[in-house]
N, C-alpha and C positions, 0 to 999 in steps of 0.2 A: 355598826353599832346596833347592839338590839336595843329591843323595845323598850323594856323594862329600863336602861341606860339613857335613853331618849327621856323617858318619864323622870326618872331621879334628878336631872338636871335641868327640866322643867320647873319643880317642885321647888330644886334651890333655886332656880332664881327669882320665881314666886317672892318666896320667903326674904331673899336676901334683896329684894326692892323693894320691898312693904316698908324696910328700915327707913331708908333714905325720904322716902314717900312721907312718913309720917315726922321725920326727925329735921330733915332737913329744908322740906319742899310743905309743911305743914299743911300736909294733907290727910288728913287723918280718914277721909272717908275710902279715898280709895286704898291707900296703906290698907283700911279693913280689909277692901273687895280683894286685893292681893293676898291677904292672908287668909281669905275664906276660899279663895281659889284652890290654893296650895293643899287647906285643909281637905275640900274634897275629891283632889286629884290624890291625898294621901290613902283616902277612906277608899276611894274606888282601887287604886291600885292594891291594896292592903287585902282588900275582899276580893277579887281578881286573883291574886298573885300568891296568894301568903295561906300557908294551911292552918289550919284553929289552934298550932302551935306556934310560938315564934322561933323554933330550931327546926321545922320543916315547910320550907317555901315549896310553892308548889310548882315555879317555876324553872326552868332549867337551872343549874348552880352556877352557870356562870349572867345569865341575865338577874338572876336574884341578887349573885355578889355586887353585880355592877349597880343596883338599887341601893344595895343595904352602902355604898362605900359614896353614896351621895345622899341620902337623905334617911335609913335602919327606917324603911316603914313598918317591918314585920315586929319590931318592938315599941313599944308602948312610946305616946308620941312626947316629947320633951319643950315643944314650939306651942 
């Protein structure tokens, strides 16, 4: 597993606990902290990985594919 693939699944599940966290477990603070996690595990790896375009990662193409096919950081963030 590279790295970049390590991280992307990281990130989801960051993101994909903050739900639960805040919807069902009525936690809203940490719900945030997981979602502030996620955001700057996005930002670091986006700036790390990703070139000042989002059609050229600067990453190998297959650890970039394995990013983009769990969490597309190299485009513009939708979360």
């Amino acid at each position: 597993m590279a790295v970049a693939e390590a991280q992307g699944y990281a990130y989801d599940t960051l993101v994909r606990t903050a739900r639960p966290a805040d919807e069902l477990w009525k936690d809203e603070p940490h719900a945030h902290r997981l979602r502030a996690a996620a955001a700057r595990l996005r930002s670091r790896f986006t700036t790390g990985f990703c070139a000042t375009t989002s059609t050229a990662p600067t990453a190998s193409p297959p650890a970039a594919a394995a990013w983009r096919c769990a969490a597309t950081p190299c485009a513009p963030s939708d979360h």
